[in-house]
C-alpha positions as CSV (number, residue, x, y, z in Angstrom):
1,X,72.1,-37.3,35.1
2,X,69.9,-39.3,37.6
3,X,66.5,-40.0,37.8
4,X,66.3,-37.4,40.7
5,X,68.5,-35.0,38.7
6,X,65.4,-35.6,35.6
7,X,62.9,-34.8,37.8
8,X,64.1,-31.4,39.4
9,X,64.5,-30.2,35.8
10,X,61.1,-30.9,34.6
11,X,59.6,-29.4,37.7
12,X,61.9,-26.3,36.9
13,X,60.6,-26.6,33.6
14,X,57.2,-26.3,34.8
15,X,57.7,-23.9,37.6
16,X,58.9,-21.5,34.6
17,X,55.9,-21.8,32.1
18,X,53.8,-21.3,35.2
19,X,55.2,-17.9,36.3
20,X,55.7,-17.0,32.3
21,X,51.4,-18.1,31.8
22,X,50.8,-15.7,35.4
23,X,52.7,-12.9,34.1
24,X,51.0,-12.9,30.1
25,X,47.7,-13.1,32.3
26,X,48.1,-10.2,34.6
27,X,49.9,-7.9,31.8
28,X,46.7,-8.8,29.7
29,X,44.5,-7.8,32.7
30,X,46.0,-4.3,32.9
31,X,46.2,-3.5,29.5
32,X,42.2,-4.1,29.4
33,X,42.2,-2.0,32.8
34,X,44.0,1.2,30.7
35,X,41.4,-0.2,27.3
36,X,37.8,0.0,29.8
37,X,38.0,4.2,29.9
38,X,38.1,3.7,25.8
39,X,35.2,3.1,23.7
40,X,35.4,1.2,20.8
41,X,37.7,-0.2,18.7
42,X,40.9,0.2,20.3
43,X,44.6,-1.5,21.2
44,X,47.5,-1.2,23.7
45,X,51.1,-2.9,23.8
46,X,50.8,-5.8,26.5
47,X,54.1,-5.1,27.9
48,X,54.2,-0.9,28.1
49,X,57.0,0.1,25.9
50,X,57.4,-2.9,23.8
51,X,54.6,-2.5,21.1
52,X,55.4,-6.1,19.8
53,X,52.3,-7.9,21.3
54,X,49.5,-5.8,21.5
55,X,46.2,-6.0,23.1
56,X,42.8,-5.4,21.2
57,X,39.8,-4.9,22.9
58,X,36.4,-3.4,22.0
59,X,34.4,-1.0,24.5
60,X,37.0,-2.8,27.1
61,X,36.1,-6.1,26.0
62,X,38.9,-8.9,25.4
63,X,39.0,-9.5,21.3
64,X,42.5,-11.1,20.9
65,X,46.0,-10.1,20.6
66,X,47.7,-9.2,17.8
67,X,52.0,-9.6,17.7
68,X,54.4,-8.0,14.8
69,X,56.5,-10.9,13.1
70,X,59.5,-9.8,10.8
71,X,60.8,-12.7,8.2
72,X,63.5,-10.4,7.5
73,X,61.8,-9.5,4.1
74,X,58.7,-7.6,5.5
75,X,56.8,-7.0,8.9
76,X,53.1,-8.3,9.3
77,X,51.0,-8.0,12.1
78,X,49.3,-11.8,12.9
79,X,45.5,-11.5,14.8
80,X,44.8,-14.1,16.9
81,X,41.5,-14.2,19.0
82,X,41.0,-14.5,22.4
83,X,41.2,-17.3,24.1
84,X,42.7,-19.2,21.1
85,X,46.1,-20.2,19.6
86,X,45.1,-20.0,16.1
87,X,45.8,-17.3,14.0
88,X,43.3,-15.3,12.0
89,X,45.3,-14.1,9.7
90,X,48.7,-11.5,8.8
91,X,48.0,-8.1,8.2
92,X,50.2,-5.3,6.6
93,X,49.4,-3.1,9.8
94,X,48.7,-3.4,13.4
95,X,45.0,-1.3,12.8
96,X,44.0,-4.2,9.8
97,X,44.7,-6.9,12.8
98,X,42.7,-5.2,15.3
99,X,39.9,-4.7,12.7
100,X,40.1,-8.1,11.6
101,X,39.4,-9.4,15.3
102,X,36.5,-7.1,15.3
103,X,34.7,-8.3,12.2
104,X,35.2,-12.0,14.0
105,X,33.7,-11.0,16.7
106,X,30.3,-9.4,14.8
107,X,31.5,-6.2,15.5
108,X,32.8,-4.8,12.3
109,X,34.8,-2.4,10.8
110,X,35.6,0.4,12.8
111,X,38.2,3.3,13.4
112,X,41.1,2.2,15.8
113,X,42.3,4.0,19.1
114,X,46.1,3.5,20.1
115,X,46.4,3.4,23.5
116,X,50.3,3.7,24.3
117,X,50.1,2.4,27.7
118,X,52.4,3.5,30.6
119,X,56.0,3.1,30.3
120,X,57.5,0.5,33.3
121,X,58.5,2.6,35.9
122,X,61.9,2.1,37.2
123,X,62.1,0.5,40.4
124,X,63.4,2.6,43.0
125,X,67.1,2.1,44.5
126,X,66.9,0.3,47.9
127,X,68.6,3.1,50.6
128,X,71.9,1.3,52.2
């Protein structure tokens, strides 16, 4: 591989965490679009139809995100606050993560709305 060769791939490389760090961003912006109607406590899946990753917010205000890991022996939800990497902390369910990021944020312990979110629409067939 030449120099050149070295260089188009880390500019791919780059290209690719770019579009990847866009697309968490706007998914993130309307998930809190569908949380602002809902007051309080509440949480919606960041990708609609994939509850994995889910987005906590409180009277439509960004707390964090909290994400299901499986070890293969149990599931536990991790919290991590906005605008962070770190994690708070696992949680046996996705309503103790979104609580948790609540008491963190001075808001404390509160009931938990689930906000489904929209399931992706499929994209319609271009006409030949």
């Amino acid at each position: 591989m030449t120099y050149l060769d070295q260089e188009a791939v880390a500019a791919l490389r780059a290209a690719r965490l770019i579009v990847v760090n866009a697309t968490w961003r706007l998914r993130e912006e309307q998930a809190l679009e569908r949380l602002a109607r809902v007051r309080g406590l509440a949480c919606t899946p960041l990708f609609p139809g994939h509850p994995v990753v889910q987005v906590v917010a409180y009277d439509g205000r960004l707390l964090g995100r909290a994400r299901r890991h499986d070890d293969g022996h149990r599931a536990r939800w991790i919290a991590v606050p906005a605008h962070t990497a770190r994690e708070l902390g696992a949680y046996r369910t996705l309503h103790g993560a979104a609580r948790a990021l609540s008491r963190r944020s001075g808001h404390g312990r509160h009931r938990v709305t689930d906000h489904p979110g929209e399931a992706p629409q499929p994209s319609p067939l271009p006409m030949s």
